[in-house]
mmJSON file of the N, C-alpha and C atoms, coordinates in Angstrom:
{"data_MODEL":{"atom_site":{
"group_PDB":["ATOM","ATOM","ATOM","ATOM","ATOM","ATOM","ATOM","ATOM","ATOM","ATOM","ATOM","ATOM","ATOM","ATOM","ATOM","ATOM","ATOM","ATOM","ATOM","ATOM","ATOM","ATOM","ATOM","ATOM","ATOM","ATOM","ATOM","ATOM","ATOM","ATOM","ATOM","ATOM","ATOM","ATOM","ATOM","ATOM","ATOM","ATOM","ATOM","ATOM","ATOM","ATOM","ATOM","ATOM","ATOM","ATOM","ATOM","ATOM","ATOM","ATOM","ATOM","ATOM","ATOM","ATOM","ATOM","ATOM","ATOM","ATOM","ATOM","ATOM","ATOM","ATOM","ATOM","ATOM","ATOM","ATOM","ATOM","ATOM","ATOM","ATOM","ATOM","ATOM","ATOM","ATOM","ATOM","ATOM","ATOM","ATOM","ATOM","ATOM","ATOM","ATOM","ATOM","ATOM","ATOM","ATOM","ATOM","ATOM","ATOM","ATOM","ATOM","ATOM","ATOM","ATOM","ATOM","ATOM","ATOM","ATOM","ATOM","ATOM","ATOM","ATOM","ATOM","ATOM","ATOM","ATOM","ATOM","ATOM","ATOM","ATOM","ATOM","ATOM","ATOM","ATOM","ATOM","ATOM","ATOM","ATOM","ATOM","ATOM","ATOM","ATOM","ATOM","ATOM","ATOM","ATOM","ATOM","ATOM","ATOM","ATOM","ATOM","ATOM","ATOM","ATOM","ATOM","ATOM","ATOM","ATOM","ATOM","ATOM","ATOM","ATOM","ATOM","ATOM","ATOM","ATOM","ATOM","ATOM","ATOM","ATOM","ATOM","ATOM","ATOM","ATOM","ATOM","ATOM","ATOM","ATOM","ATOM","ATOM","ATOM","ATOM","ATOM","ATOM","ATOM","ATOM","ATOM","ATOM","ATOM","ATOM","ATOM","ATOM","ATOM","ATOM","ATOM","ATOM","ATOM","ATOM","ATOM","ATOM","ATOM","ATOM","ATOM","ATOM","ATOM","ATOM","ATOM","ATOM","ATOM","ATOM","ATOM","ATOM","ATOM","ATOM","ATOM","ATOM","ATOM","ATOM","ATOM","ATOM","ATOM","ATOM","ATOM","ATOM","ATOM","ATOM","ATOM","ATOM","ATOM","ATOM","ATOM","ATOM","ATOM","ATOM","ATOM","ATOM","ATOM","ATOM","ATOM","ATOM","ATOM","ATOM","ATOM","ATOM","ATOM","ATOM","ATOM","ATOM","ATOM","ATOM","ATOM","ATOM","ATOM","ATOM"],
"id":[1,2,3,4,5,6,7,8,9,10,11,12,13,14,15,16,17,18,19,20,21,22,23,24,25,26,27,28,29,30,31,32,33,34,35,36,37,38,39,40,41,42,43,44,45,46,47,48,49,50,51,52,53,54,55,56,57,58,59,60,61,62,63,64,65,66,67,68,69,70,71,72,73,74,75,76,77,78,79,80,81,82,83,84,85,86,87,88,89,90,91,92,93,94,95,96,97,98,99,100,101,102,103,104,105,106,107,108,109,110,111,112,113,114,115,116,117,118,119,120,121,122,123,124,125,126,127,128,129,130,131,132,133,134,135,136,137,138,139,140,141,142,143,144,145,146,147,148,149,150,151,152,153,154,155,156,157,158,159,160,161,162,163,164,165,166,167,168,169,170,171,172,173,174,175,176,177,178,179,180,181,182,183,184,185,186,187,188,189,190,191,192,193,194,195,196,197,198,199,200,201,202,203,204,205,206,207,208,209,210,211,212,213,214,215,216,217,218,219,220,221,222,223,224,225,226,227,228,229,230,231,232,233,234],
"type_symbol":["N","C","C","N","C","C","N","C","C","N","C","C","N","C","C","N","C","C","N","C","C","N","C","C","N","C","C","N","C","C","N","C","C","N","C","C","N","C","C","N","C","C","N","C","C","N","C","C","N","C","C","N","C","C","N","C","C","N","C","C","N","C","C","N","C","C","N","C","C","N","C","C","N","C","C","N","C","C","N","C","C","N","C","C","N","C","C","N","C","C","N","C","C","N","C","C","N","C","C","N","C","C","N","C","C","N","C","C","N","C","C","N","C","C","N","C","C","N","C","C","N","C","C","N","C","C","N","C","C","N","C","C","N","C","C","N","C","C","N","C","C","N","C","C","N","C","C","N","C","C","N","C","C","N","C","C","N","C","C","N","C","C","N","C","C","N","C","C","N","C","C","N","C","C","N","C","C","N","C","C","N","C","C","N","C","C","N","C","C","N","C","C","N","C","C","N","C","C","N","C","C","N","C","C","N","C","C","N","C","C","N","C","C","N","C","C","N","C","C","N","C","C","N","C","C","N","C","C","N","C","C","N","C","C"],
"label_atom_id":["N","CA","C","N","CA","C","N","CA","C","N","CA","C","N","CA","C","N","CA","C","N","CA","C","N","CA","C","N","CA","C","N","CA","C","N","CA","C","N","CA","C","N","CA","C","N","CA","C","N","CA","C","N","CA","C","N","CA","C","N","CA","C","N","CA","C","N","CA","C","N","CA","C","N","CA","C","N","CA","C","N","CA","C","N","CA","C","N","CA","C","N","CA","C","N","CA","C","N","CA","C","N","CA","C","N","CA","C","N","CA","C","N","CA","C","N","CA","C","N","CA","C","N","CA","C","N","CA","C","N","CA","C","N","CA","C","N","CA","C","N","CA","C","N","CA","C","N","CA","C","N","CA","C","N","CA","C","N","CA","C","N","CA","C","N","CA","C","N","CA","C","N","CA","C","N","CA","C","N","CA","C","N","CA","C","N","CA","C","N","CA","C","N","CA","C","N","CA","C","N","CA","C","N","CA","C","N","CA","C","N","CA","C","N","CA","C","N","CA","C","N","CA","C","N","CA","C","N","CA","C","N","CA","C","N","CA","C","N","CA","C","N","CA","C","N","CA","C","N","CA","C","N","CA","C","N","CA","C","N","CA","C","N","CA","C","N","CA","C","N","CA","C"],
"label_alt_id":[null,null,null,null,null,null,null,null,null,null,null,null,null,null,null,null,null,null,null,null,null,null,null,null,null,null,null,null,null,null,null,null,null,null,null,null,null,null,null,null,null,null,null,null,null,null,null,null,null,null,null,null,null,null,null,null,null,null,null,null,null,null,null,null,null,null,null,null,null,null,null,null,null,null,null,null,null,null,null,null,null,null,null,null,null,null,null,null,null,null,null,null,null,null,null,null,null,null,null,null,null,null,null,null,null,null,null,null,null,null,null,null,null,null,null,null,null,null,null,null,null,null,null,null,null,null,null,null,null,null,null,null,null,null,null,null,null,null,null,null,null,null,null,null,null,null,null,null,null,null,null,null,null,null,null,null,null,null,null,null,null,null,null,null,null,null,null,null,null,null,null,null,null,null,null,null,null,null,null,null,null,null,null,null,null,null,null,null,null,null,null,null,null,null,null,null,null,null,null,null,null,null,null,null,null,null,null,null,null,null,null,null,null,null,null,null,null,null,null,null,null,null,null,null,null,null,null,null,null,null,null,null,null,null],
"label_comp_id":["UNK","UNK","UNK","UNK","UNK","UNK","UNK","UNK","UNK","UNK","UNK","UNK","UNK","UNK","UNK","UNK","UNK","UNK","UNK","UNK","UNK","UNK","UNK","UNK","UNK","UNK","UNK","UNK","UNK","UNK","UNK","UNK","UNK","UNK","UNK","UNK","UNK","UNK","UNK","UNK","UNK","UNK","UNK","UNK","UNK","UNK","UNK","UNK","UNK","UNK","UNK","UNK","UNK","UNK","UNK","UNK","UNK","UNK","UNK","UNK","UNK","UNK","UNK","UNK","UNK","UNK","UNK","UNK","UNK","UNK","UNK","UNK","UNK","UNK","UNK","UNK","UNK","UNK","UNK","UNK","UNK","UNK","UNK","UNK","UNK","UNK","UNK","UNK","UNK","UNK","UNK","UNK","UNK","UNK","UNK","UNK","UNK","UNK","UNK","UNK","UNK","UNK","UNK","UNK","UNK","UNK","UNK","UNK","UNK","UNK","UNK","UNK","UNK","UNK","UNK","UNK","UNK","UNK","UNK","UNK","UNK","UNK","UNK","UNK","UNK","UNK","UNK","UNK","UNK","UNK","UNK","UNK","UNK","UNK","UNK","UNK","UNK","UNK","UNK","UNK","UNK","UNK","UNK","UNK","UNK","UNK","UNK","UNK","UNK","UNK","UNK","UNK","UNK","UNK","UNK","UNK","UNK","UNK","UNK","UNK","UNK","UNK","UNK","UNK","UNK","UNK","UNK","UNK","UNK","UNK","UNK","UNK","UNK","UNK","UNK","UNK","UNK","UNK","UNK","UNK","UNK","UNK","UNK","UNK","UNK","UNK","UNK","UNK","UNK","UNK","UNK","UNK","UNK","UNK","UNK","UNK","UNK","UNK","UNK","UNK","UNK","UNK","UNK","UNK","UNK","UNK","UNK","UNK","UNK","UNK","UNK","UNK","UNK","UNK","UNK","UNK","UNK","UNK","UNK","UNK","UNK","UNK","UNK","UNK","UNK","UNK","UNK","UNK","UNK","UNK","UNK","UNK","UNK","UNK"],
"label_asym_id":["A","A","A","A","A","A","A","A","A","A","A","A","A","A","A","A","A","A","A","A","A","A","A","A","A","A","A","A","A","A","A","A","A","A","A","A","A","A","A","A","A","A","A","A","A","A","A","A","A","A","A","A","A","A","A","A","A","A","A","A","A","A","A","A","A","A","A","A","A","A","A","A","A","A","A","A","A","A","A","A","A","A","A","A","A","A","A","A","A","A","A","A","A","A","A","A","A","A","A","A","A","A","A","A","A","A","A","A","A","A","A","A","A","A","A","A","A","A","A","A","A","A","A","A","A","A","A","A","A","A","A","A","A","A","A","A","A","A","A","A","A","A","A","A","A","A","A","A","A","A","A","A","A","A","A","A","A","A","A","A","A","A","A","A","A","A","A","A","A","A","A","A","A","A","A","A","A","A","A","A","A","A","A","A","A","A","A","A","A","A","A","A","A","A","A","A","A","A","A","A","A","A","A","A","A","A","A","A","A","A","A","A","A","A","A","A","A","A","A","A","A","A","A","A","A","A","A","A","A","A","A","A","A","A"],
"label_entity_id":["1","1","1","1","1","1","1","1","1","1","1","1","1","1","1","1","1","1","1","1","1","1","1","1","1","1","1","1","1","1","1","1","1","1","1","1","1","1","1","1","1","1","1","1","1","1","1","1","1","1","1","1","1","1","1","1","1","1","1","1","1","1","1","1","1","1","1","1","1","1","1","1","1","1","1","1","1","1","1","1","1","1","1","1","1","1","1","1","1","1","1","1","1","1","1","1","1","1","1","1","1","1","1","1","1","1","1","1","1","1","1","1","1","1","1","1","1","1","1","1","1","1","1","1","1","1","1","1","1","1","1","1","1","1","1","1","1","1","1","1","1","1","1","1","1","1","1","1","1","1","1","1","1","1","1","1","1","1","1","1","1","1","1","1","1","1","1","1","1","1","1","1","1","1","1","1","1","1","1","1","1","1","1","1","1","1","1","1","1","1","1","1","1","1","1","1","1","1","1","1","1","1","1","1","1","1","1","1","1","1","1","1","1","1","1","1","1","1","1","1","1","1","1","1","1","1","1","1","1","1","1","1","1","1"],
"label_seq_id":[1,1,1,2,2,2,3,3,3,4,4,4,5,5,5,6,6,6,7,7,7,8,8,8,9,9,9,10,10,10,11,11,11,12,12,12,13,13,13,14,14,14,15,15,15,16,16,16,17,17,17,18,18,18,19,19,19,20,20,20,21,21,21,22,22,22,23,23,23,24,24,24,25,25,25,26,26,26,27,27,27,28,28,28,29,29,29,30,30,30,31,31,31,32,32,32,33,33,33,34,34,34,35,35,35,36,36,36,37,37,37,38,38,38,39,39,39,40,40,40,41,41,41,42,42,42,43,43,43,44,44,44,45,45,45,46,46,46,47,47,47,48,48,48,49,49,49,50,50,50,51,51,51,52,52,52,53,53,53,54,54,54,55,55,55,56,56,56,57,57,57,58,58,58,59,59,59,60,60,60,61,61,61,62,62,62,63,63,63,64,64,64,65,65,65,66,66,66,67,67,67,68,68,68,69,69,69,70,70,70,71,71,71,72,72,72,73,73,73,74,74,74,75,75,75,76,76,76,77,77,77,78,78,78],
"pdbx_PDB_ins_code":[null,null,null,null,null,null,null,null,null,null,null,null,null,null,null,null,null,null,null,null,null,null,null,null,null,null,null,null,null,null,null,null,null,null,null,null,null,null,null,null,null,null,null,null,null,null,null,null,null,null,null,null,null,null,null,null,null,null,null,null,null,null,null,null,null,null,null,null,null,null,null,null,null,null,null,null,null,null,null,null,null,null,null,null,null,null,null,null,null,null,null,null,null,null,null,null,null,null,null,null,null,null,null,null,null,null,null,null,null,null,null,null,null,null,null,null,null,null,null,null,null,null,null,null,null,null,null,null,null,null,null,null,null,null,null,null,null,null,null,null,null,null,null,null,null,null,null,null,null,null,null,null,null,null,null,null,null,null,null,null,null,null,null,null,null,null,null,null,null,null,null,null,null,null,null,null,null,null,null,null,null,null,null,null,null,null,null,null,null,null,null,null,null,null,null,null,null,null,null,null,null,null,null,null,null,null,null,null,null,null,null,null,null,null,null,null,null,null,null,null,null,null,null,null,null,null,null,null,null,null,null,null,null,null],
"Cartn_x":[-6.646,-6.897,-6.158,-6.849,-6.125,-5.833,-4.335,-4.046,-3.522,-3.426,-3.45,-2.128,-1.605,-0.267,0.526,-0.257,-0.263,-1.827,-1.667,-2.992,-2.503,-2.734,-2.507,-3.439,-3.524,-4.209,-4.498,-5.26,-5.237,-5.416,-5.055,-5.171,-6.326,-6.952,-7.944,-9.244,-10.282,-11.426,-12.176,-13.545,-14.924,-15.225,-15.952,-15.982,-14.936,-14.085,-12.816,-11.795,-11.017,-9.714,-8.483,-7.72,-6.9,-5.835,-5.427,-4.61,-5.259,-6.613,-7.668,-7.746,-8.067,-8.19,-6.481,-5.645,-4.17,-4.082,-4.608,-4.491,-5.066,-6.33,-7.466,-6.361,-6.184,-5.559,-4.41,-3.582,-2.652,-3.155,-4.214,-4.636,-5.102,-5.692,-5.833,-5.089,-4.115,-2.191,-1.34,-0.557,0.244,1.675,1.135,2.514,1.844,0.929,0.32,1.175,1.286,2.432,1.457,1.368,0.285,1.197,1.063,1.626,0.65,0.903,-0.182,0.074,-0.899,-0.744,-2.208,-1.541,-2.982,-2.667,-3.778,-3.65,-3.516,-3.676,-2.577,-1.647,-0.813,0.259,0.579,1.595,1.728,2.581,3.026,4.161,4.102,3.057,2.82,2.231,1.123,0.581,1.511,1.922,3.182,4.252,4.7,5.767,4.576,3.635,2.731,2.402,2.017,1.388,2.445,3.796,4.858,5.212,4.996,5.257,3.933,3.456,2.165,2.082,3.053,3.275,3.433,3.015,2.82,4.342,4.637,5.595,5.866,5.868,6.103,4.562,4.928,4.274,4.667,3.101,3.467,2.88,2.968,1.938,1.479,-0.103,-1.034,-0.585,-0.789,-1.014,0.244,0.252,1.365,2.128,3.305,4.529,4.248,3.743,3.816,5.095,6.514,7.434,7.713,7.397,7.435,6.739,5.508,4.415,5.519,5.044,5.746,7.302,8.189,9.278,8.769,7.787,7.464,6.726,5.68,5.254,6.225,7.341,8.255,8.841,8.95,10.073,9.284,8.172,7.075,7.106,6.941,7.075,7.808,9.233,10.12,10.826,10.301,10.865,9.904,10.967,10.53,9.573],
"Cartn_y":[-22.774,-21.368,-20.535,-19.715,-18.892,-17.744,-16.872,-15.987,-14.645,-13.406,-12.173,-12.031,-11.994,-12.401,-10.306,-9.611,-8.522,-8.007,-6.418,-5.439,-4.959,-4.444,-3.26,-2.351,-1.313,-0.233,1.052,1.804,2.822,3.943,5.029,5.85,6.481,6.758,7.377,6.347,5.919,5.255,6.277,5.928,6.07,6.402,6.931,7.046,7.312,6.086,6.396,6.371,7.615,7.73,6.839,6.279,5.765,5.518,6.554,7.242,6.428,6.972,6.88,4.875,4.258,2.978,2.358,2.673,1.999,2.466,3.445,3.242,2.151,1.466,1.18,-0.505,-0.396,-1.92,-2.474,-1.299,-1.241,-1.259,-0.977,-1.138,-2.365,-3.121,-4.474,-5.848,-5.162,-5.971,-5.259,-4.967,-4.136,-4.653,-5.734,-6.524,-6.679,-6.125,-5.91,-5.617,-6.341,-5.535,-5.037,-3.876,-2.981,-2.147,-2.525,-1.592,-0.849,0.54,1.364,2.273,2.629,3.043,3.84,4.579,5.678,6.33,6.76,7.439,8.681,9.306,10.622,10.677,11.783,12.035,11.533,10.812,10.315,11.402,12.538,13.047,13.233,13.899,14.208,12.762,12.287,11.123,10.109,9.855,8.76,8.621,9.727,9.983,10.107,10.915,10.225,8.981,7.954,7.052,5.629,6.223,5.058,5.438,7.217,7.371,6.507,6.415,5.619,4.363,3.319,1.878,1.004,2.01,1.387,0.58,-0.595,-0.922,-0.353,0.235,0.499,1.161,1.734,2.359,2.179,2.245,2.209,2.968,3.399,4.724,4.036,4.289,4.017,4.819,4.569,3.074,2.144,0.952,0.447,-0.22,0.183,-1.119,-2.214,-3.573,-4.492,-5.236,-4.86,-5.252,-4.544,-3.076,-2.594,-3.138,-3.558,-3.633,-5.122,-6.287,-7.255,-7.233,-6.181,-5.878,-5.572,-4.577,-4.056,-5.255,-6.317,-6.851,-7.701,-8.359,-9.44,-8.514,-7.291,-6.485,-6.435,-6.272,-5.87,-7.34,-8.599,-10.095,-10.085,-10.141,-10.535,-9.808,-8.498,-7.891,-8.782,-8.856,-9.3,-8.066],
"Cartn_z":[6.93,7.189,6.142,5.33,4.483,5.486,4.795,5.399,3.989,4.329,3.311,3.723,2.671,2.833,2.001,1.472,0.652,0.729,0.64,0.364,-0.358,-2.022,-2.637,-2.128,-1.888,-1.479,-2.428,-3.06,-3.992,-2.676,-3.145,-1.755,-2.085,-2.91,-3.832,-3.475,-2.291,-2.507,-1.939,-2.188,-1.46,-0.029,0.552,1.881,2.828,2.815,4.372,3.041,2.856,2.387,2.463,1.979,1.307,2.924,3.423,4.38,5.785,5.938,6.869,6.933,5.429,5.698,5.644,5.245,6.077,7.415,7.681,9.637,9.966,9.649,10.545,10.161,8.973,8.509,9.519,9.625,10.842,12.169,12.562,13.597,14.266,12.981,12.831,13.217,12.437,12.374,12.32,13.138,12.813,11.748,11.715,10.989,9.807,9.056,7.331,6.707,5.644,4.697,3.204,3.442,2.392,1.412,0.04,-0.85,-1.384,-1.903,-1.794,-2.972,-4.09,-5.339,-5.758,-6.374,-7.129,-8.601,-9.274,-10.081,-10.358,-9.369,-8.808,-8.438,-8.127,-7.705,-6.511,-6.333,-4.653,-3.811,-4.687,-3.843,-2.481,-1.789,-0.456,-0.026,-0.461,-0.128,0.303,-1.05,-0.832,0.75,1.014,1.643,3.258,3.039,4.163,4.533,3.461,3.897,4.07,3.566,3.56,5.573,5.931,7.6,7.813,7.663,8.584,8.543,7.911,7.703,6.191,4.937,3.879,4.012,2.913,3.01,1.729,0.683,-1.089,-1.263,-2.549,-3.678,-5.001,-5.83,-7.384,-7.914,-8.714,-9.585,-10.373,-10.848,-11.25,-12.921,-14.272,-14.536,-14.26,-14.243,-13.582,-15.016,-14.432,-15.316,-14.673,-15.327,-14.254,-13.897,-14.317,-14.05,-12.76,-12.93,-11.359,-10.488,-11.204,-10.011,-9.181,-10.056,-9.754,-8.819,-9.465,-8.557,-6.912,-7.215,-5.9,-4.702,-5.66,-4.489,-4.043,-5.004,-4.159,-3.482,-3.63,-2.704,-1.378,-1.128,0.116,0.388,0.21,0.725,0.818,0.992,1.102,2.563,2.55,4.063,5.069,6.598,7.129,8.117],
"occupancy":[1.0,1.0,1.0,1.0,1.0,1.0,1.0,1.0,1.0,1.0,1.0,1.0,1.0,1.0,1.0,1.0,1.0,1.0,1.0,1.0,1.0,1.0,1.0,1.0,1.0,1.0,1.0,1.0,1.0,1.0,1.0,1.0,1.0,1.0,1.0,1.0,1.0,1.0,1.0,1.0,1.0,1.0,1.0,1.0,1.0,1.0,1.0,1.0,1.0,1.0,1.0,1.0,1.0,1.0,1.0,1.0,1.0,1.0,1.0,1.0,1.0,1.0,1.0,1.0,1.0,1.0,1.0,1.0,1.0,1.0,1.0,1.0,1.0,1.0,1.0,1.0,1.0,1.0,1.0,1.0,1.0,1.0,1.0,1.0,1.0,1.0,1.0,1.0,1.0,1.0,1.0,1.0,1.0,1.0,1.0,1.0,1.0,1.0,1.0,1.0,1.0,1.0,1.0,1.0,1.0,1.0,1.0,1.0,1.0,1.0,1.0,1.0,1.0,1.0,1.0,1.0,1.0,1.0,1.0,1.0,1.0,1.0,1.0,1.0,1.0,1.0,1.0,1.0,1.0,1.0,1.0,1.0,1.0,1.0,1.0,1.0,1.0,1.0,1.0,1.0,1.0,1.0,1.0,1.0,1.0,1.0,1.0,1.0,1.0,1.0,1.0,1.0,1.0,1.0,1.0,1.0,1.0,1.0,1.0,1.0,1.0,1.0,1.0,1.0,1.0,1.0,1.0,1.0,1.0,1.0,1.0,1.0,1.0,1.0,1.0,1.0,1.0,1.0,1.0,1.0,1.0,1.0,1.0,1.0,1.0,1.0,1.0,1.0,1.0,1.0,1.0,1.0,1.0,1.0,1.0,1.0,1.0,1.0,1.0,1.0,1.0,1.0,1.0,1.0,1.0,1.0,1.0,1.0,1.0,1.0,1.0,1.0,1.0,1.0,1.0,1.0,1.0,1.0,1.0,1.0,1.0,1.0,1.0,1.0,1.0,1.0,1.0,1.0,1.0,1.0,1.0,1.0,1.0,1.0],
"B_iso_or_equiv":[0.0,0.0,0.0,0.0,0.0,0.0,0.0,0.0,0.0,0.0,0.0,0.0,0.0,0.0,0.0,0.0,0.0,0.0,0.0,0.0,0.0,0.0,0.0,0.0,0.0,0.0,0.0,0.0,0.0,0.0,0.0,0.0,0.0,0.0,0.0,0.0,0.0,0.0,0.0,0.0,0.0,0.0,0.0,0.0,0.0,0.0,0.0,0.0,0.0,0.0,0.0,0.0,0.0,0.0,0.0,0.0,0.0,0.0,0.0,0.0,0.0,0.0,0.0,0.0,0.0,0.0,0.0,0.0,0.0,0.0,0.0,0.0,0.0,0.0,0.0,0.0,0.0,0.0,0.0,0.0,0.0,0.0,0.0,0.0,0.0,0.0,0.0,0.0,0.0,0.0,0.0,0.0,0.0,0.0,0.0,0.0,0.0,0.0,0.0,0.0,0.0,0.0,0.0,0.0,0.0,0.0,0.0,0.0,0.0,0.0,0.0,0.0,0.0,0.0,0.0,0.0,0.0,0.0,0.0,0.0,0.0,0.0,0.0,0.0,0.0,0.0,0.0,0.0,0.0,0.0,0.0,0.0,0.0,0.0,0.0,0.0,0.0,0.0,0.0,0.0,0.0,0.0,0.0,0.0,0.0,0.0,0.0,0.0,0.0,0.0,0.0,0.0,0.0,0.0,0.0,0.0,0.0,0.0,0.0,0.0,0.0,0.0,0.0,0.0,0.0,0.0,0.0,0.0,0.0,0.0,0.0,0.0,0.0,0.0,0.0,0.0,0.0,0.0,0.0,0.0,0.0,0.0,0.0,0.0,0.0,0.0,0.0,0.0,0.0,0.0,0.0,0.0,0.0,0.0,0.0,0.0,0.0,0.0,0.0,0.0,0.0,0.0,0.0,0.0,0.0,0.0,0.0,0.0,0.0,0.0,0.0,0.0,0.0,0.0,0.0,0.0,0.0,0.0,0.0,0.0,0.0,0.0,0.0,0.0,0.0,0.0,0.0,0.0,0.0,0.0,0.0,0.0,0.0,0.0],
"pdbx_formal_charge":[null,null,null,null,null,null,null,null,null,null,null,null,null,null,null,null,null,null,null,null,null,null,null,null,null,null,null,null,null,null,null,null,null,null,null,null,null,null,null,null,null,null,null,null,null,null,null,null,null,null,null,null,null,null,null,null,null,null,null,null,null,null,null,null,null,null,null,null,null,null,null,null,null,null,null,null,null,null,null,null,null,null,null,null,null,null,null,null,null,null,null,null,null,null,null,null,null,null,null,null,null,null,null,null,null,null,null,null,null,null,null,null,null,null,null,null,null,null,null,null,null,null,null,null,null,null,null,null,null,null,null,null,null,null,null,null,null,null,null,null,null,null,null,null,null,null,null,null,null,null,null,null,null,null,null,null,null,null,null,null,null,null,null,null,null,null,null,null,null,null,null,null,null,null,null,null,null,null,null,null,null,null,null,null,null,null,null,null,null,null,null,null,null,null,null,null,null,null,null,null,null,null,null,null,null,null,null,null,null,null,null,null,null,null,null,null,null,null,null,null,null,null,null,null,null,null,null,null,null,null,null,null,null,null],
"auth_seq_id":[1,1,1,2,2,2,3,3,3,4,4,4,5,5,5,6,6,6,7,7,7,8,8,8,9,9,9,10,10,10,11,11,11,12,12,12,13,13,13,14,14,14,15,15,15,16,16,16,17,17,17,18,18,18,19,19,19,20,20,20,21,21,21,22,22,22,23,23,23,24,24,24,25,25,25,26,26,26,27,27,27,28,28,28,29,29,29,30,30,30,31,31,31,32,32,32,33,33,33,34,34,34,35,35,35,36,36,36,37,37,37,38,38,38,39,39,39,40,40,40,41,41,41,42,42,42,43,43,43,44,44,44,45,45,45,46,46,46,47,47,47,48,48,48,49,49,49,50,50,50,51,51,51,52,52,52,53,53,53,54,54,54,55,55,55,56,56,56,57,57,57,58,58,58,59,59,59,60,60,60,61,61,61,62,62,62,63,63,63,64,64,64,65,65,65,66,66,66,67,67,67,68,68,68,69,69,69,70,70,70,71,71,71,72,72,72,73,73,73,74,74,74,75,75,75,76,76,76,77,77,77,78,78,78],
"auth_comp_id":["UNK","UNK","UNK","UNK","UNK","UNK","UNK","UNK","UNK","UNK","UNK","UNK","UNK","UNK","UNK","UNK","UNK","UNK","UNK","UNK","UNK","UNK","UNK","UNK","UNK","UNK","UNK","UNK","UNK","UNK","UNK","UNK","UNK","UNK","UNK","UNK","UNK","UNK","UNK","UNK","UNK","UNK","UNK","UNK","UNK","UNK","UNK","UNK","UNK","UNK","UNK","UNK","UNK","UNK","UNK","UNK","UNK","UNK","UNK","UNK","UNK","UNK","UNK","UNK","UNK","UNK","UNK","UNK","UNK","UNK","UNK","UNK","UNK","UNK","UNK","UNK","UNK","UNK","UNK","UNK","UNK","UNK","UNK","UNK","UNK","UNK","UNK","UNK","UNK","UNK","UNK","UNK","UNK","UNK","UNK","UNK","UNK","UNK","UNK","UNK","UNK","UNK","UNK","UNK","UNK","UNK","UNK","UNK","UNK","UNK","UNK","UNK","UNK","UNK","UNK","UNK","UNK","UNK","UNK","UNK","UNK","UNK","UNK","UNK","UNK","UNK","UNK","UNK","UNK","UNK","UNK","UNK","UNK","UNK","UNK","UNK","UNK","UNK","UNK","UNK","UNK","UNK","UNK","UNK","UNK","UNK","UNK","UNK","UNK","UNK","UNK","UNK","UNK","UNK","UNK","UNK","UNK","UNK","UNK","UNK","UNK","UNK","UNK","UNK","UNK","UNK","UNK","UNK","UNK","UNK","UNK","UNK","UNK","UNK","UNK","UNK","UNK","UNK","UNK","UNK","UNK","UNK","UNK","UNK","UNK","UNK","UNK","UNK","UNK","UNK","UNK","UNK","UNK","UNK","UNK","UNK","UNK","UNK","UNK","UNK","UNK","UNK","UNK","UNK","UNK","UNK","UNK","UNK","UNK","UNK","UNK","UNK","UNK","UNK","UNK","UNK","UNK","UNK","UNK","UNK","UNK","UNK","UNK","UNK","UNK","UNK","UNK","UNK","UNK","UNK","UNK","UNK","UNK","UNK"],
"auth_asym_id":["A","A","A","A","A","A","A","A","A","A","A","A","A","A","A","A","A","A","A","A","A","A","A","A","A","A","A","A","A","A","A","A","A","A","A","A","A","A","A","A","A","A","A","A","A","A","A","A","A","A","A","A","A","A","A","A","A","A","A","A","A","A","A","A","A","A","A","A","A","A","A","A","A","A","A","A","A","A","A","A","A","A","A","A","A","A","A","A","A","A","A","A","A","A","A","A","A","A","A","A","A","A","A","A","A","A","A","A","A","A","A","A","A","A","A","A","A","A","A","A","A","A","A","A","A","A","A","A","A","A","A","A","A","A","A","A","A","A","A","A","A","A","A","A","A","A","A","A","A","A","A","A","A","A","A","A","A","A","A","A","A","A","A","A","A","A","A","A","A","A","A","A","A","A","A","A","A","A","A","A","A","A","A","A","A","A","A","A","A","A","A","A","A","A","A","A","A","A","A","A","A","A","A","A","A","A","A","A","A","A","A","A","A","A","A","A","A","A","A","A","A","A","A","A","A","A","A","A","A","A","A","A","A","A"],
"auth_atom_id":["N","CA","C","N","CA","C","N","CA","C","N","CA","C","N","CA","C","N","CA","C","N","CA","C","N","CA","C","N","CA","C","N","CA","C","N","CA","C","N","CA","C","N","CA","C","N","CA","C","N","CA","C","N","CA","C","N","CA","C","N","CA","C","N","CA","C","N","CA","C","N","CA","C","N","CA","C","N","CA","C","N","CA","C","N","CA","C","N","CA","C","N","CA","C","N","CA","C","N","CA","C","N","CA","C","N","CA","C","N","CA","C","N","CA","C","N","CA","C","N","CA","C","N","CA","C","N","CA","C","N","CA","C","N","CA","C","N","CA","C","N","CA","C","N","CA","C","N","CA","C","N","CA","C","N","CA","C","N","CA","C","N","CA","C","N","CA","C","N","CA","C","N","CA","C","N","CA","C","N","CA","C","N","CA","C","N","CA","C","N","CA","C","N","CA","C","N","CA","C","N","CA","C","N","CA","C","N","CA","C","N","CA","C","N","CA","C","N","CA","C","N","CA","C","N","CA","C","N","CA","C","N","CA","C","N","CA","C","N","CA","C","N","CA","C","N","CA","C","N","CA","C","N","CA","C","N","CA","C","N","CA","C","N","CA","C","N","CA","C","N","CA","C"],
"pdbx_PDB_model_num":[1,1,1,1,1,1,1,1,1,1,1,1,1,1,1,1,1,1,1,1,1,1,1,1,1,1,1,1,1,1,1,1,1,1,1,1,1,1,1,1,1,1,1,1,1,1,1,1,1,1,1,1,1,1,1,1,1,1,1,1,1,1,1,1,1,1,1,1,1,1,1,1,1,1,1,1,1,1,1,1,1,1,1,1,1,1,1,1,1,1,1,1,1,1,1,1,1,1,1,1,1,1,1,1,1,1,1,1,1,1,1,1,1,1,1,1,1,1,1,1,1,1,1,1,1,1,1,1,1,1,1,1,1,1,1,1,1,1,1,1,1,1,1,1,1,1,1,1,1,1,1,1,1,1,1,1,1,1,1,1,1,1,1,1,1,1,1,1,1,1,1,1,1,1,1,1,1,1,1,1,1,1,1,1,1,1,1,1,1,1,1,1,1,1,1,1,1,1,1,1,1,1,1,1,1,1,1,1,1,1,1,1,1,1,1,1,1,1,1,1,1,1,1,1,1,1,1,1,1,1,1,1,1,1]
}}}
């Protein structure tokens, strides 16, 4: 059985908003560990969507040393 062990999330999609689809993900599991990144500004977003369960954020385009920092940092919490 495979299991999703990480979601990067852009908050910025199509149809159900960024915000809108980490609820539903959480609703799912509440134990998801979703890091969540865009190519806009996260200021308000960010600080919203980390209250609603994200575990981290990265800004879009990415350092991938951050990125990488960030996902062992989001695996690694329990």
């Amino acid at each position: 059985m495979s299991r999703i062990s990480l979601i990067i999330l852009d908050l910025v999609i199509p149809e159900m908003g960024g915000k809108q689809r980490l609820q539903r993900l959480l609703e799912i599991n509440s134990q998801v560990k979703v890091l969540i990144t865009s190519g806009y500004s996260l200021m308000g977003s960010e600080s919203d969507a980390i209250a609603l369960g994200a575990k981290a954020s990265v800004p879009k385009p990415y350092d991938m040393r951050q990125l990488l920092l960030s996902v062992r940092e989001v695996l690694d919490k329990e």
